[in-house]
N, C-alpha and C positions, 0 to 999 in steps of 0.2 A: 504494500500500500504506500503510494508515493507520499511524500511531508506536507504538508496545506498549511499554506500561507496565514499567518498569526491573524491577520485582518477576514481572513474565508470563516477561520474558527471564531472567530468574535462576531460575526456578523450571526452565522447559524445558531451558536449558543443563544445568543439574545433573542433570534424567533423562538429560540423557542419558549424561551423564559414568557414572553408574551402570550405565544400559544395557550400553555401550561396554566399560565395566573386567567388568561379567561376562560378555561376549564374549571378551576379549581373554584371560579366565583359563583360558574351557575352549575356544578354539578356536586360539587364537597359538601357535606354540611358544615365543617369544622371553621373551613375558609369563608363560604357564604355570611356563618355567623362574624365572623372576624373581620371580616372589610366593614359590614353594617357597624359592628361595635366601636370600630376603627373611621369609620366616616371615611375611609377610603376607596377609591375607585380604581380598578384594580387595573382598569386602561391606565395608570399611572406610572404603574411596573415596567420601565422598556426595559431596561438590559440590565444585567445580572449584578452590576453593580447598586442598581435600584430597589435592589432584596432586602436588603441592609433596613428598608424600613419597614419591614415585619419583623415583630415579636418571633426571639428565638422558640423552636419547639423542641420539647425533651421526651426521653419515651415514657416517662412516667403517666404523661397526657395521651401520647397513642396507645399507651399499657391499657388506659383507665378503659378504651372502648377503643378499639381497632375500626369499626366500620365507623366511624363518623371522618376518618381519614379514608375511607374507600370512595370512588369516584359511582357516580350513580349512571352515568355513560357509557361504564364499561361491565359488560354482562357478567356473571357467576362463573359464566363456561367459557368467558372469553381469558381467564386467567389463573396462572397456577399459583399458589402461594410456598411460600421460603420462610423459613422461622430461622432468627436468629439464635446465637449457640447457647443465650443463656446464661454464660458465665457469671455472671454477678446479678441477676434474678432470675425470673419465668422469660420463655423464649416469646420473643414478639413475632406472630403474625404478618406477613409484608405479601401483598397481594400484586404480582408483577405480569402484565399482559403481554398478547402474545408479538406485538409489535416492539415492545421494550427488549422479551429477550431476544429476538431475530436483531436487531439493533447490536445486542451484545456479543453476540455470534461476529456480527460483521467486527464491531473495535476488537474481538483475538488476535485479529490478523496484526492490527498494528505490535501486540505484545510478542507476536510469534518471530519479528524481526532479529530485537537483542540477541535471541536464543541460536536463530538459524546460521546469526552471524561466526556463534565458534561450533557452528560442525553440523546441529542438528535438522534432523530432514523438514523441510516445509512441510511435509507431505509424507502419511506412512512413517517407518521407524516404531520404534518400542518405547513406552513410557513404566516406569513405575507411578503408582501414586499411592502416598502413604497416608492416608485419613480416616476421620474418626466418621462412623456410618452417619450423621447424621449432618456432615458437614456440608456447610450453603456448597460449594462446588458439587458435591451429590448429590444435592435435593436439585441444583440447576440443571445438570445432566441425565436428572428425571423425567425434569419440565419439560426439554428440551427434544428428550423421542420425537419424533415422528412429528417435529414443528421444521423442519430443515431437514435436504438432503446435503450430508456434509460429505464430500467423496476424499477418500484417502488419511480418513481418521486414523493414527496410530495404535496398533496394538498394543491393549495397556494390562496391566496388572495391578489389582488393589489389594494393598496392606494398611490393616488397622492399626492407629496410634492405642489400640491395646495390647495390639502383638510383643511377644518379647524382640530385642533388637536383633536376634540369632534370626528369627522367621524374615525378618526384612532384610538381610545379609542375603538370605538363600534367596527370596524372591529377586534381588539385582543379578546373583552369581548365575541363576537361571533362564531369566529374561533377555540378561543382559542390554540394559536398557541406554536410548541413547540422551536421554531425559526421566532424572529423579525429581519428583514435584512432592509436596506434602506440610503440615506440619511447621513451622519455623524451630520450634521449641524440640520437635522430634529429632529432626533430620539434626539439629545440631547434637544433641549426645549421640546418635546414632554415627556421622560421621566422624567425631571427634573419636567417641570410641574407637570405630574403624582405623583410624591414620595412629593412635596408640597402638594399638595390637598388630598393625603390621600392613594395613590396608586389604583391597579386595582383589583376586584376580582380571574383574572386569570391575573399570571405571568409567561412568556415564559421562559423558559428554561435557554436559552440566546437571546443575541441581540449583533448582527453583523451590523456592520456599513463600508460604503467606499463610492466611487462617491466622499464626501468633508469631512472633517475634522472636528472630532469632538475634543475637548482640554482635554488635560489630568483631567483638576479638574474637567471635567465634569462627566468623564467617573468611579472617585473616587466617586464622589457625588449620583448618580443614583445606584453604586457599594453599597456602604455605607447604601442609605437609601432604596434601594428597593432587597439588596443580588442576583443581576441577573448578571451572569458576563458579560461582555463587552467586545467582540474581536472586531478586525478590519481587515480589507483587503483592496489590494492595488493592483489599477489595472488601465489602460488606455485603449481609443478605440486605440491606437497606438500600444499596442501591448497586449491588453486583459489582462492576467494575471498577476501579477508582484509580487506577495507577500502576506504575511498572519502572523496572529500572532501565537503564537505557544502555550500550555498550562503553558509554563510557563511566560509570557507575557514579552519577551525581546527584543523584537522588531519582526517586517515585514519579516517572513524566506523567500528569494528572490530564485522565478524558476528559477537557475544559468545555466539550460540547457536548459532553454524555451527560457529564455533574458536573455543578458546580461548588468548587471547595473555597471554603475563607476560616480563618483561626480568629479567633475572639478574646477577649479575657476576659475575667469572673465578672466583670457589668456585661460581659454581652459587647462590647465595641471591639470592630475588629483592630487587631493589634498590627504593627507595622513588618514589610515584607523580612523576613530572618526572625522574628522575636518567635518565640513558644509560645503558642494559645492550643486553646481546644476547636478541634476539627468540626465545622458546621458545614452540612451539607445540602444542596436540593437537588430530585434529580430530575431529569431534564424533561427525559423520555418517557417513563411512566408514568402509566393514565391508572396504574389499578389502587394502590395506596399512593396517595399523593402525598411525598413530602417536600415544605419548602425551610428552609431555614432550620435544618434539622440539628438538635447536638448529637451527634456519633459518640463523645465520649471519650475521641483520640487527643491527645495532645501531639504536635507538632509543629514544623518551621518551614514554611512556606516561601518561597523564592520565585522571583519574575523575569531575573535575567538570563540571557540568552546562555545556552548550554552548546556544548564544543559539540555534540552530536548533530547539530541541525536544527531540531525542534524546537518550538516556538512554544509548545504548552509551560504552565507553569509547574514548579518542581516542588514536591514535596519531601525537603532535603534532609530532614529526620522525623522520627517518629521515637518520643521519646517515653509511652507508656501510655496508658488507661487514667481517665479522672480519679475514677473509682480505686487505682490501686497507687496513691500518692498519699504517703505520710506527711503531715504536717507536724512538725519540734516544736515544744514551748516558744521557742526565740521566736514562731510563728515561719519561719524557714518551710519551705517545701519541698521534700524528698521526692523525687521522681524515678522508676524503673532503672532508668538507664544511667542512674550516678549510681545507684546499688550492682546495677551491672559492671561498673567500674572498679568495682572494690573487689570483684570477683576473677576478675582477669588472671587466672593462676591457670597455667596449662592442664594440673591437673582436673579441674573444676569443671564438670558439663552440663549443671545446673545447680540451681539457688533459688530460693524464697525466705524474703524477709517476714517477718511475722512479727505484730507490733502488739504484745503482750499487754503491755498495761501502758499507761502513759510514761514516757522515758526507761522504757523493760522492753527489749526485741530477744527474738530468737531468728537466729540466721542457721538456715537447713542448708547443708551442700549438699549434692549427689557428682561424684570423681569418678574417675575409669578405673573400672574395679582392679586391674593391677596394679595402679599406680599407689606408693606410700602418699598418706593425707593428713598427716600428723603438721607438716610444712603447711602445708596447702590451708589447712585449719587455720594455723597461728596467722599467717599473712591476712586472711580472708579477715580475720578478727581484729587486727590493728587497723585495716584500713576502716572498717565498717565502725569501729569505736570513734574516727575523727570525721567521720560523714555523718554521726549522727552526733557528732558537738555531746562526746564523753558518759553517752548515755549506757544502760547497762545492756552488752551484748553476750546473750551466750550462744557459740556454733559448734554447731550438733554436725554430722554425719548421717544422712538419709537417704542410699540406696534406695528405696523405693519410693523417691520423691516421684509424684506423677502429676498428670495432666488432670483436671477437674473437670465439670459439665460442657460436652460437647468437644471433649479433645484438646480445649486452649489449656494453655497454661499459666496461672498465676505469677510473676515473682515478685509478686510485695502486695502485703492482706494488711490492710492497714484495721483498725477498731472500729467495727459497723456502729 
């Protein structure tokens, strides 16, 4: 798919924004009620930049009644629905018709580029995919049957993030696949383990990771000691697609004409291009739950300048953890994922979760590669994580069977509900 001109994607995205907000005025109830209460005319809305003046929406409000966000336009049969993984409540409901996912089908192609670029086939080839049964990518490629004939799909094989790492071993040594997809949180002990223990007879092409987060020193380390490169993708059942890395790995290039993303701070105003806010998104194409100004939940750092690869979208140049899984310190400080990711950076180390016991009391869990001595690995993990949290009480345990929670993601920082 050739690159479109920065001014082609702006012009499109904002039809549709337009489109979208005069669906949402006479066919939503949520939004109907909302422009009347708002005294707003929804003709007002031109371009994406003009969202800004709607009220943020949070899932707590589509939790409360999912159909008052459904579009009354679009029929019962005209759409499949996708439920979110859950992880930090009940799984929301997201009702996606069949013009949205055919839409999504089409933007793969753009992600299919990064990948094709070191080796793998456009076309056919072998995939592994390592996921948990109920992940939005398998409810999509549920939905997706017999909505498109797609010719020359890869032959894939699926492994559960419940499987021991031994079954995921075999399933690559036996597929031999020319693309590992899965997991973020999985694939990294699973290949970290692998490049400790001596690596695999057959190594994939690349390995692509999303669903949850995998840490930058992880993604260096498996780089480093097994030469496989490591993209990622970024995406929600909220609004399926959202981003991908590029070949030159500078961050998430973000479908600016699929969705629309903007990072906010805690009023709600969006914060300037590089700072960290929380990810608000609308998306563009779907008529079946409509959301506009949505909070995701993600905190990230969003960039507008031009990128060495060509593209024009804007870059979503970190993602640095979950609202939901950020410690706040007395000193009022904010602990974020990926500083406790940083404390962790010990070779031995292939996962962590901080646990915020009482007020200034954490427990920090490692899970190491089980040959490696973790006695070292312990003590280091524990000096840094006592000055990250400004001398609070840390005690780090050892937890081999640290795992993944509701829907396969995985946690590392459970801050005090």
């Amino acid at each position: 798919m050739p690159l479109r001109p920065a001014d082609e994607v702006a012009r499109a995205r904002d039809e549709r924004v337009r489109a979208l907000l005069a669906e949402a005025a006479a066919s939503v109830p949520h939004y109907r009620e909302l422009f009347r209460e708002l005294g707003l005319d929804p003709r007002e809305i031109r371009t994406a930049d003009d969202l800004g003046r709607l009220p943020l929406l949070d899932r707590a409000a589509v939790a409360s009644d999912p159909s008052r966000l459904r579009s009354a336009a679009v029929a019962d049969d005209d759409v499949s629905v996708v439920h979110t993984s859950g992880v930090t409540g009940e799984p929301l409901p997201v009702a996606h018709d069949r013009a949205s996912l055919l839409r999504n089908i089409v933007w793969s192609r753009r992600e299919s580029k990064p990948v094709s670029t070191f080796g793998v086939p456009a076309f056919g080839g072998s995939v592994v995919a390592v996921l948990e049964p109920e992940a939005t990518a398998r409810q999509v490629d549920r939905a997706n049957r017999g909505l498109a004939w797609r010719p020359g799909r890869p032959k894939k094989t699926i492994v559960s993030t419940d499987d021991p790492l031994d079954v995921a071993v075999a399933a690559i040594e036996k597929a031999k696949p020319d693309l590992v997809v899965g997991f973020g949180s999985y694939l990294e002990i699973l290949f970290r383990t692998v490049a400790a223990q001596g690596g695999l007879a057959h190594l994939p092409k690349v390995i692509r990771y999303g669903a949850d987060a995998m840490t930058g020193y992880g993604r260096g380390e498996i780089e480093r000691a097994l030469g496989v490169p490591v993209l990622g993708g970024y995406g929600a059942a909220e609004s399926l697609r959202l981003g991908y890395v590029c070949e030159q790995r500078t961050g998430f290039h973000l479908h600016d004409d699929l969705v629309h993303v903007v990072a906010v701070d805690e009023t709600g105003a969006a914060v300037p291009d590089g700072t960290t806010g929380e990810l608000v998104i609308t998306n563009l194409v779907n008529r079946g739950t409509v959301l506009l100004n949505y909070r995701l939940g993600d905190l990230g750092r969003i960039e507008r300048d031009a990128c060495p690869c060509g593209r024009a979208s804007p870059r979503l140049v970190e993602i640095v953890g979950r609202t939901a899984d950020v410690v706040r310190l007395p000193s009022g400080r904010r602990i974020t994922p990926d500083e406790v990711a940083r404390c962790a950076e010990v070779p031995e180390v292939v996962r962590f979760q901080l646990l915020e016991r009482a007020p200034g009391r954490f427990e920090l869990r490692l899970r190491t590669v089980e040959s490696a001595p973790a006695d070292g690995a312990r003590a280091a993990v524990a000096a840094h994580a006592r000055v990250l949290l400004e001398g609070a009480e840390v005690e780090v345990v050892l937890d081999q069977s640290l795992s993944a929670g509701a829907g396969g993601k995985f946690r590392p920082v459970v801050p005090l509900s």
